[in-house]
N, C-alpha and C positions, 0 to 999 in steps of 0.2 A: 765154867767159871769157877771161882775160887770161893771160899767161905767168906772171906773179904770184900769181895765185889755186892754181897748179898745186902740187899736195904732192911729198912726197920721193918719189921711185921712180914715179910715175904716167907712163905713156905720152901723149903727148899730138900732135897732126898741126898746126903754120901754117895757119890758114885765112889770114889777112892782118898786115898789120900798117898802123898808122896813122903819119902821121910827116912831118914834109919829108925831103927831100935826104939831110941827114945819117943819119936814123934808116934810109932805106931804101940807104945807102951802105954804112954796116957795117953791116946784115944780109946783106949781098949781099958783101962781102970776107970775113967768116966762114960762105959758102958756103950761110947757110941763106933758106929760098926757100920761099913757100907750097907745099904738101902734103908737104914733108919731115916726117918724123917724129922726135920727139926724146921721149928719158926725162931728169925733174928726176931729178941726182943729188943737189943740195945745197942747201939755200936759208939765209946765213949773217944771221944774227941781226943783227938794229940795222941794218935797211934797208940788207944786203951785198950783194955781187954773189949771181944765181945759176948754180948750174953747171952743166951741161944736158950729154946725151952726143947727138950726133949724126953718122951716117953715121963711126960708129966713133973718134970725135975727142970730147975732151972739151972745153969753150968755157964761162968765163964772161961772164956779163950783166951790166954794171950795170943797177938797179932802172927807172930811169929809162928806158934802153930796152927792159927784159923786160914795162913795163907799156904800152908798145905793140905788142905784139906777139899778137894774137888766136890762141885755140886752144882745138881739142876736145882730147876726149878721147877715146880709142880703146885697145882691148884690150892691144894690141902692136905691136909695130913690125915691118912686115915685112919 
């Protein structure tokens, strides 16, 4: 599933992401990196950013690149 598909509060792991250059530049300057684990904190209405907590920092998404962005799903974060 996609970063998009992910509900409020659900734990979720980076398997991949898809993208040229740009999409794999700012994932990589906002730190986040396949197997990292992140929980949706927010997902704002009328195709907004989402807000995602990871590695103790909180980070929005635009839609655009949270829909490339491949992810399970997983119990917890540990």
């Amino acid at each position: 599933m996609v970063l998009t598909d992910a509900e409020c509060g659900q734990n979720v792991r980076i398997v991949s992401y898809q993208g040229g250059r740009g999409v794999s530049s700012k994932l990589r300057q906002l730190s986040l990196m396949p197997g990292d684990c992140l929980q949706v904190l927010k997902k704002a209405p009328l195709r907004g950013p989402i807000l995602i907590e990871s590695n103790g920092r909180s980070v929005a998404l635009g839609r655009g690149v949270a829909v490339k962005v491949t992810v399970e799903d997983i119990d917890g974060c540990d």
